[in-house]
C-alpha positions as CSV (number, residue, x, y, z in Angstrom):
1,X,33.8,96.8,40.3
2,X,33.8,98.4,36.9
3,X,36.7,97.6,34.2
4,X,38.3,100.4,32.5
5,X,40.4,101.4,29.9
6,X,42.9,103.4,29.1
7,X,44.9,103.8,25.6
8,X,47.9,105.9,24.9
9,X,50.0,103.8,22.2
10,X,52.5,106.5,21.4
11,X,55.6,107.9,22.9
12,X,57.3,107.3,26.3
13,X,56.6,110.6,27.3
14,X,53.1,110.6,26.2
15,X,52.4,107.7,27.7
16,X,54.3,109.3,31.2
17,X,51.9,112.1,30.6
18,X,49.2,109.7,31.0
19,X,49.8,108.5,34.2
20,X,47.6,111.0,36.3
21,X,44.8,109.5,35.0
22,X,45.3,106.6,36.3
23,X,46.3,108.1,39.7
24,X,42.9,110.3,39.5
25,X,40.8,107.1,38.6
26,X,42.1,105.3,41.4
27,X,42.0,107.8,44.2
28,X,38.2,108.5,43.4
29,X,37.4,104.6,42.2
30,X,39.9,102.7,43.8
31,X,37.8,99.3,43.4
32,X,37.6,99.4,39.7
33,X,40.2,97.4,37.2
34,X,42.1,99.6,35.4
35,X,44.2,98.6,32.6
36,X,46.4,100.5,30.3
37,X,47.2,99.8,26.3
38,X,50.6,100.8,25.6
39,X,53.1,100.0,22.7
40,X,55.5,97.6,22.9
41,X,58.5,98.7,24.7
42,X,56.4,101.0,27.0
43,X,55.5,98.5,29.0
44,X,58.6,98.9,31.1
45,X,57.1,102.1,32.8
46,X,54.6,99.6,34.4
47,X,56.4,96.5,35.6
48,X,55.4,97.4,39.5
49,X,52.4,99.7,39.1
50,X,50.3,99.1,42.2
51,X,47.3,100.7,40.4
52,X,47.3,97.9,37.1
53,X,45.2,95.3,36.5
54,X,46.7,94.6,33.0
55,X,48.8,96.2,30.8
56,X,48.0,95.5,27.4
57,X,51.1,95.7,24.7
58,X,50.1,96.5,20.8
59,X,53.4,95.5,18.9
60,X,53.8,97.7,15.9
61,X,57.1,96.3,14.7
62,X,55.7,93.1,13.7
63,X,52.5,92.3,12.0
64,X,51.3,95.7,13.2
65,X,47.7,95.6,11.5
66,X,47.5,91.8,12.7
67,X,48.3,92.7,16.1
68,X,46.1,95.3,16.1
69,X,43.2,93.0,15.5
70,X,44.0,90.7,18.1
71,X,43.7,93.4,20.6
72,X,40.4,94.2,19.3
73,X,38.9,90.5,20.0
74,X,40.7,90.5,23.3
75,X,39.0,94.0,24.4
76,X,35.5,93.2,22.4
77,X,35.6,90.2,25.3
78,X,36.4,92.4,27.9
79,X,33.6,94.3,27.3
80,X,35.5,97.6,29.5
81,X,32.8,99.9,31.0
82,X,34.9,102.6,30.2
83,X,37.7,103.7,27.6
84,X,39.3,106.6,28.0
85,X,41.9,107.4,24.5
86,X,44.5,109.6,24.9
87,X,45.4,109.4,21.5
88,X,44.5,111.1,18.4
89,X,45.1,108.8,15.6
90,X,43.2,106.4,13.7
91,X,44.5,103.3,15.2
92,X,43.5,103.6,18.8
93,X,40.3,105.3,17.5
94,X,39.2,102.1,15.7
95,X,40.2,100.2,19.1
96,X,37.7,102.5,20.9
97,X,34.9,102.6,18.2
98,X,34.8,98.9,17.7
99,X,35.7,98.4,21.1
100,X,32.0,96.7,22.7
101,X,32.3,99.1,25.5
102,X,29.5,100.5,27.4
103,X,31.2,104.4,27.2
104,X,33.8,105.5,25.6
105,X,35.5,109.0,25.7
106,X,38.4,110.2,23.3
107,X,39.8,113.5,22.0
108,X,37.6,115.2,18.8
109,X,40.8,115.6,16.9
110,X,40.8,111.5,16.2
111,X,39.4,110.6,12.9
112,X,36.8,108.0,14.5
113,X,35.9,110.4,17.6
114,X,32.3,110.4,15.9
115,X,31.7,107.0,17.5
116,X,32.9,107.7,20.4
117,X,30.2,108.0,23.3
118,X,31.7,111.5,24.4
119,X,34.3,114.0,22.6
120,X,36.5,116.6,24.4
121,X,38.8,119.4,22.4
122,X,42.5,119.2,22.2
123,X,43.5,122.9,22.6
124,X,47.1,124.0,22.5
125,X,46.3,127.1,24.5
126,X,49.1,127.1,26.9
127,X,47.4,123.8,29.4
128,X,49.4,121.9,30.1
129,X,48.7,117.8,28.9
130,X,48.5,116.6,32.1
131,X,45.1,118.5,32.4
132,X,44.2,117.8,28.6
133,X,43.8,114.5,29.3
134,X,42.5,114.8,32.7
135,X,39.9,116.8,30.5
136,X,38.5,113.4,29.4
137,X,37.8,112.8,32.8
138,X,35.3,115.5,33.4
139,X,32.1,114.8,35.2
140,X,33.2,111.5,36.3
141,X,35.8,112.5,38.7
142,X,36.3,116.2,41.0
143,X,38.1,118.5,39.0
144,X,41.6,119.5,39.7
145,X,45.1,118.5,38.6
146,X,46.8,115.4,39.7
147,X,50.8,114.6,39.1
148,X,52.1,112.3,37.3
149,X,53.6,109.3,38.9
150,X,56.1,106.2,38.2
151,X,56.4,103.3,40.1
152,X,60.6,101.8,39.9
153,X,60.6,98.7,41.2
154,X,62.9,98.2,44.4
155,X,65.6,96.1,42.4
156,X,65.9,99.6,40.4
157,X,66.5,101.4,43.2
158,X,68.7,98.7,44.6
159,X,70.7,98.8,40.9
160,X,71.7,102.5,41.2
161,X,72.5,103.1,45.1
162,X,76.5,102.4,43.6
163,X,75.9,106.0,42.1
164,X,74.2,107.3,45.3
165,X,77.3,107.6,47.2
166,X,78.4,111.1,46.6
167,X,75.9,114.2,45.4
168,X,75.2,113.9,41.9
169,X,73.8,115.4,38.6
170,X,72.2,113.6,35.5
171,X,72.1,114.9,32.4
172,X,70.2,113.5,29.3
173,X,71.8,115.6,26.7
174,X,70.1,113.4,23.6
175,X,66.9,114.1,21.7
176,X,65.1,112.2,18.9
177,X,65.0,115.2,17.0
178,X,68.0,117.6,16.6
179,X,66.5,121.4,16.9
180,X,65.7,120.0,20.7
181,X,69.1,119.0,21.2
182,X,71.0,121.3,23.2
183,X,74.3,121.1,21.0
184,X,77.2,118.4,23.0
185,X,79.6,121.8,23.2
186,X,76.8,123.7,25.1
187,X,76.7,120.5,27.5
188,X,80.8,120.3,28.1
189,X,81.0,123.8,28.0
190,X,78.3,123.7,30.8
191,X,80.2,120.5,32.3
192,X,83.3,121.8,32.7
193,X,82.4,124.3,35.1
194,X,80.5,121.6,37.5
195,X,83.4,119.9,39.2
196,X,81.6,119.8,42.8
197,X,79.5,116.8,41.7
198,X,79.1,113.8,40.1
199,X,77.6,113.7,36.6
200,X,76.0,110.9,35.6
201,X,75.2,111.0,31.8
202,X,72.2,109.0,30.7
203,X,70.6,108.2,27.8
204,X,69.7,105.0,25.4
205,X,72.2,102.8,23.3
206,X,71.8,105.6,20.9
207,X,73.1,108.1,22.7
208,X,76.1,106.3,23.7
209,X,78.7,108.1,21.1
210,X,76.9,110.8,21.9
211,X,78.0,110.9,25.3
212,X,81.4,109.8,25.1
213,X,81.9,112.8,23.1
214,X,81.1,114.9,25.7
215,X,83.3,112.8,28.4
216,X,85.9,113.2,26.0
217,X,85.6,116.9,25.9
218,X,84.8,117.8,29.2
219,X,88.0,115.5,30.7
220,X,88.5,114.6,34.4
221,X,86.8,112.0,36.4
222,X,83.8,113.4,37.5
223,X,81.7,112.7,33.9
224,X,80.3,109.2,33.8
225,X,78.7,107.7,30.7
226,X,75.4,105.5,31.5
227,X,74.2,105.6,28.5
228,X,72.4,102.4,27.5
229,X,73.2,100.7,31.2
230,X,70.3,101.5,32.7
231,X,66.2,100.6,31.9
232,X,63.5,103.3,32.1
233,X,63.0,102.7,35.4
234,X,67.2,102.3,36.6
235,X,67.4,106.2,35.2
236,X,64.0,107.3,37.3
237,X,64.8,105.6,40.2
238,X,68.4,107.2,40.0
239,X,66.7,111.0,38.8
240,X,65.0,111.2,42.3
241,X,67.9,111.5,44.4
242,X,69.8,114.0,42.3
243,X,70.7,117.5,43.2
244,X,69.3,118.8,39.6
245,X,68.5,116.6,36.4
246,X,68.9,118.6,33.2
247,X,67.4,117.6,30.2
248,X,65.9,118.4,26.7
249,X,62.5,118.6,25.6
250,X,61.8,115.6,25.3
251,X,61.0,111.9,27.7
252,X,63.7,112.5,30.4
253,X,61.9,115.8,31.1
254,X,59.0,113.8,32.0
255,X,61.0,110.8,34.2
256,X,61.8,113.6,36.5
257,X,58.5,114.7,36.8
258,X,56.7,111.4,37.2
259,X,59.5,111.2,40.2
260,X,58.9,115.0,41.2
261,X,62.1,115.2,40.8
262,X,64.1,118.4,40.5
263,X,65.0,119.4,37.0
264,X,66.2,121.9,34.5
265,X,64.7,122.0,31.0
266,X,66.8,123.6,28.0
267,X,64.0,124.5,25.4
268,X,66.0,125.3,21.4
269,X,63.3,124.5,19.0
270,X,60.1,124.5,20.8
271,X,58.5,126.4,23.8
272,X,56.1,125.6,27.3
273,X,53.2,126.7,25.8
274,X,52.6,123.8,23.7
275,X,51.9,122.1,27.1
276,X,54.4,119.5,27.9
277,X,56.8,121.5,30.3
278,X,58.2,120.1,33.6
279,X,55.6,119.6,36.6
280,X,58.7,118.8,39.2
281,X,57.5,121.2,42.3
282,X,61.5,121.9,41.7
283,X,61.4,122.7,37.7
284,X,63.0,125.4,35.5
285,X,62.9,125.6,31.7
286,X,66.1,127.7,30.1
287,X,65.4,129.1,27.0
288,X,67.2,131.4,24.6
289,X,66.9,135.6,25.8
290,X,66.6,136.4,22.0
291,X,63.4,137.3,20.0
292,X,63.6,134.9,17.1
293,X,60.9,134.8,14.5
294,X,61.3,131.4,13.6
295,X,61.0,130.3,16.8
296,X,58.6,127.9,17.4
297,X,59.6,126.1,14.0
298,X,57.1,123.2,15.3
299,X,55.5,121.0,17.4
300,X,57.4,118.5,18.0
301,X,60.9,118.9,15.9
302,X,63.1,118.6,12.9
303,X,66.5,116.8,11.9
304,X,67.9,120.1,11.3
305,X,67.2,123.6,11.9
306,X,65.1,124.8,8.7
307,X,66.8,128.1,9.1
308,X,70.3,126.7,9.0
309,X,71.2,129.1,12.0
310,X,69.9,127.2,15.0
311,X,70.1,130.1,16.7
312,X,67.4,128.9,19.3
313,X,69.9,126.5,21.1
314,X,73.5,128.2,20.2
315,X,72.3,131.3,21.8
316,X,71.5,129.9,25.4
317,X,73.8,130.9,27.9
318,X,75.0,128.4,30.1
319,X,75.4,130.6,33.2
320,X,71.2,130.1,32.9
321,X,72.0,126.3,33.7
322,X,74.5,127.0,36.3
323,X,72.2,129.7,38.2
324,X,70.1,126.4,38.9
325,X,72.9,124.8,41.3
326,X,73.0,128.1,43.0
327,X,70.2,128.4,43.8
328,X,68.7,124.4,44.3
């Protein structure tokens, strides 16, 4: 039995985006121990991951730098055949270089991949993540894709079958960053014309006003607000069984995937071929029909649109979302 490694310390849906490595790992080596090393909060994806030996939690709120260290005596003593690092910042790099273990792989874009034992590239050339990081697998494993893959516990599903009753959408309308919002009038005006379901709104604490703003403005019975009632794995437990789940770019996107879900991604500020689409077998993105110039604006997002227009989202028609229920 060998012990291996994996480290992806960033976002929930980065660390989602991870998950088909351990999925590949374990369907070719299904003797080794595989842990994971997440950040502190992400650990909720893997409270009843049947493929888990540990999952290790870095806790950058507090003492970040302290923690850190700590982690490094804990995996020096491991002394992992393998890390894989998914990530391309220093942090996890200086885990991996200092790490004590036999190999280590990691992307060439992370300041300390020198040490590393191997180095892959991190294109964004239209691949998708999923097979980025798979990348880091290469020669160790058969190539191929593999999904990615969640593991709800059973009291999650037991904890949403009182929304179950009746055929239902979910829609995540929040984003961390504005310009891959879809604007709360795009949702009602959306909403409004979906009265022969349920819609279940979902979201973080956050998102709460959020939400009841769009309740508010759609009207009638048929809008519920979850927002903040329900734990990472409540709202992918709960995305399985809808008829569509529509969502930004951003971590609900990759819930439905990880639960091959079906699902409806409205892009504003960003596009696909950065690589971290939908990989539901039932998955649509909806995009804007306009040529805009300033579209991509970036990677990831901003708090505003830099063009003051924000053209990208206010130009999507919401027929486009509807088409989806016609044709699920």
């Amino acid at each position: 039995m060998k012990k291996i490694l994996i480290i992806q310390t960033a976002s929930i849906g980065d660390v989602i985006l991870a998950t088909p490595v351990i999925e590949k790992w374990h369907r070719y080596h299904p003797d080794d121990a595989v842990d994971i090393l997440v950040k502190k909060g992400n650990d909720r994806l893997f409270t009843a991951h049947p493929f888990l030996r540990h999952v290790l939690v870095w806790n950058k709120q507090n003492d970040k730098y302290r923690n850190l260290l700590e982690l490094l005596r804990f995996i020096q003593q491991e002394r992992y055949d393998l890390i894989i690092n998914l990530q391309r910042f220093a942090s996890s790099g200086f885990l991996t270089a200092f790490s004590r273990a036999v190999h280590t792989r990691g992307f060439s874009k992370n300041p300390f991949s020198v040490f590393f034992s191997k180095r892959f590239p991190h294109y964004l050339d239209g691949r998708h993540e999923v097979d980025r990081n798979l990348s880091l697998l290469s020669g160790l494993v058969p190539e191929g894709t593999t999904p990615m893959q969640l593991y709800p516990p059973a009291d999650s599903f037991a904890k949403v079958s009182q929304y179950k009753t009746h055929s239902y959408l979910t829609v995540a309308p929040a984003s961390l960053w504005v310009t891959k919002q879809f604007p709360a009038v795009k949702w009602s005006g959306f909403l409004k014309q979906v009265t022969d379901y349920q819609v279940l709104l979902l979201g973080s604490k956050d998102d709460v006003l959020l939400c009841d703003s769009i309740v508010t403005s759609v009207g009638g019975h048929h809008v519920l607000n979850l927002a903040g009632k329900l734990s990472l794995m409540d709202t992918a437990a709960l995305m399985r069984d809808a008829v569509m789940n529509y969502v930004n770019d951003s971590a609900p996107m990759h819930l439905a995937s990880a639960m091959n879900a079906p699902v409806t991604a409205v892009y504003c500020s960003t596009v696909p071929h950065f690589g971290f689409g939908p990989r539901s077998d039932n998955s649509s993105v909806i995009e804007t029909s306009e040529s805009l110039a300033c579209r991509p604006c970036g990677l990831h997002g901003y708090k505003e649109c830099p063009e003051k227009h924000f053209k990208c989202a206010t130009t999507i028609d919401i027929n486009k979302l509807l088409s989806r229920l016609n044709n699920e």
